[in-house]
C-alpha positions, 0 to 999 in steps of 0.5 A: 500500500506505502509503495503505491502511494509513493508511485502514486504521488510520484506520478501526480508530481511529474504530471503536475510539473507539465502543466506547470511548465505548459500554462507558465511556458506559453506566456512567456514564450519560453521554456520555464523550468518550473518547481523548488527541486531540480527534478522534473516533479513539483511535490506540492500537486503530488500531495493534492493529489493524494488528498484528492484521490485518497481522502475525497476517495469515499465521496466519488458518487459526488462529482461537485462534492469532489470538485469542491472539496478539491477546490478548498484543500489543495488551496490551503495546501498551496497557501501553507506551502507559499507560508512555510517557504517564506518563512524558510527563505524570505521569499514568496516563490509565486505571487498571485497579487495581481489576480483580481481575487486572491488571498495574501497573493498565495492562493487566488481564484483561478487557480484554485479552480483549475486545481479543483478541475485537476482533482476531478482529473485525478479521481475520475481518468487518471487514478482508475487508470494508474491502479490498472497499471500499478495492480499489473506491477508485481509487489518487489518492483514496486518496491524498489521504484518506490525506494529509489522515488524516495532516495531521488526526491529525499536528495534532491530535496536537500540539495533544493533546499541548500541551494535556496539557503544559498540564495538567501544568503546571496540577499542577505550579502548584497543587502549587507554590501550596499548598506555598508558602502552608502553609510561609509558614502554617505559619512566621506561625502559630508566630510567632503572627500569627494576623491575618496568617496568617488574611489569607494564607489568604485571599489564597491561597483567592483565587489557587487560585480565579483559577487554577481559572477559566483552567484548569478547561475544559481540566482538567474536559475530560481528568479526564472523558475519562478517568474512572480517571486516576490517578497514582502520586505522592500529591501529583499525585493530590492535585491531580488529585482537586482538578481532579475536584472542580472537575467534579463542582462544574461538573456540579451547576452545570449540575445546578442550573441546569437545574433552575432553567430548568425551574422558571422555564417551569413557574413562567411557564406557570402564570402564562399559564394563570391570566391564561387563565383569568382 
């Protein structure tokens, strides 16, 4: 029954983690690699879906039922998980504060009604077809998928979430290099050294730009993953709109040169259709 339930979870993440990646690609027009872990799996609907098709299991004879409590459920699972993670890295990973109706930006209506659509999914097509598949497994097999599922998800979990305490310590230094060079700015230029003051700012451009490059890959990768993360302190937002200008930088780099690159070949096979024609 335990492995069936990890396979089953599995599954529903993996699912879930397409439609995240399909209704947050097409806006953008770009492929957004979705989620808190690095696999391709978002927990968070694992879990939904679990609550759906194994609590709400006894009231299947009720589609409305089962859409409403769906509905209200997995909402306050995406609400306490949008908590619990700001709590952990001062950060908001989604923000649905532009939605017309919404609660605290962590839950808003149509989302919530798309996972309650979800949840009728789950329990009416996808999990009656999932038994079929998992009953036909015999038990050792599912056994040794399921204690991979946890060794791969248990390690990913805790390499996500270093990875995330590394990107709040990111913040937590830039905020920490910047007050320092305004307060020392400020104190030189009221003494009127401006010489000095100019020499500082120069010094602190320089260590802003050597941080940037140890830490933009990782940084770059979570603000893109999660295009609406916000942050309720003005100085954490602060930071995290400089680490999106550091993607918004690095995407017009590649913009260029690719540009560059087709420039180039266009430029080279001209030259080898004259030297043709010649």
């Amino acid at each position: 029954m335990a492995d069936t339930i990890i396979i089953s979870f599995f599954i529903y993440s993996f699912l879930g983690y397409l439609c995240e990646v399909v209704y947050c690609s097409v806006p953008q027009k770009r492929f957004v690699n979705r989620g808190f872990l690095y696999g391709p799996y978002l927990p968070i609907y694992g879990f939904g879906s679990l609550i759906v098709t194994v609590f709400l299991d006894p009231l299947k004879r009720y589609p409305a039922a089962v859409f409403l409590f769906a509905f209200v459920l997995t909402s306050a699972l995406e609400y306490f998980t949008s908590w619990l993670l700001e709590k952990l890295f001062s950060v908001k990973l989604w923000d649905y504060s532009k939605h017309k109706v919404n609660i605290n930006g962590r839950v808003c209506l149509l989302n919530s009604t798309l996972f309650g659509l979800l949840g009728l999914v789950a329990e009416y097509l996808v999990q009656p077809f999932a038994e079929d598949i998992l009953s036909s497994i015999p038990p050792l097999y599912l056994h040794y998928a399921a204690t991979l599922i946890v060794a791969v998800v248990s390690a990913d979990t805790a390499l996500s979430v270093m990875k995330m305490k590394a990107f709040k310590d990111a913040l937590r230094e830039i905020r920490a290099l910047r007050s320092e060079a305004e307060e020392r700015l400020r104190t030189l230029q009221g003494e009127g050294k401006a010489e000095l003051a100019a020499e500082l700012r120069a010094r602190f451009e320089a260590s802003i730009e050597r941080y940037r490059k140890s830490v933009r890959p990782s940084a770059v990768r979570i603000i893109r993953a999660n295009p609406s993360i916000s942050a309720r302190s003005a100085e954490v937002q602060k930071q995290l709109d400089i680490i999106s200008q550091w993607a918004r930088e690095r995407k017009a780099l590649r913009a260029q040169y690719h540009k560059d690159r087709e420039a180039m070949d266009k430029a080279a096979l001209d030259k080898i259709k004259e030297i043709r024609h010649d």
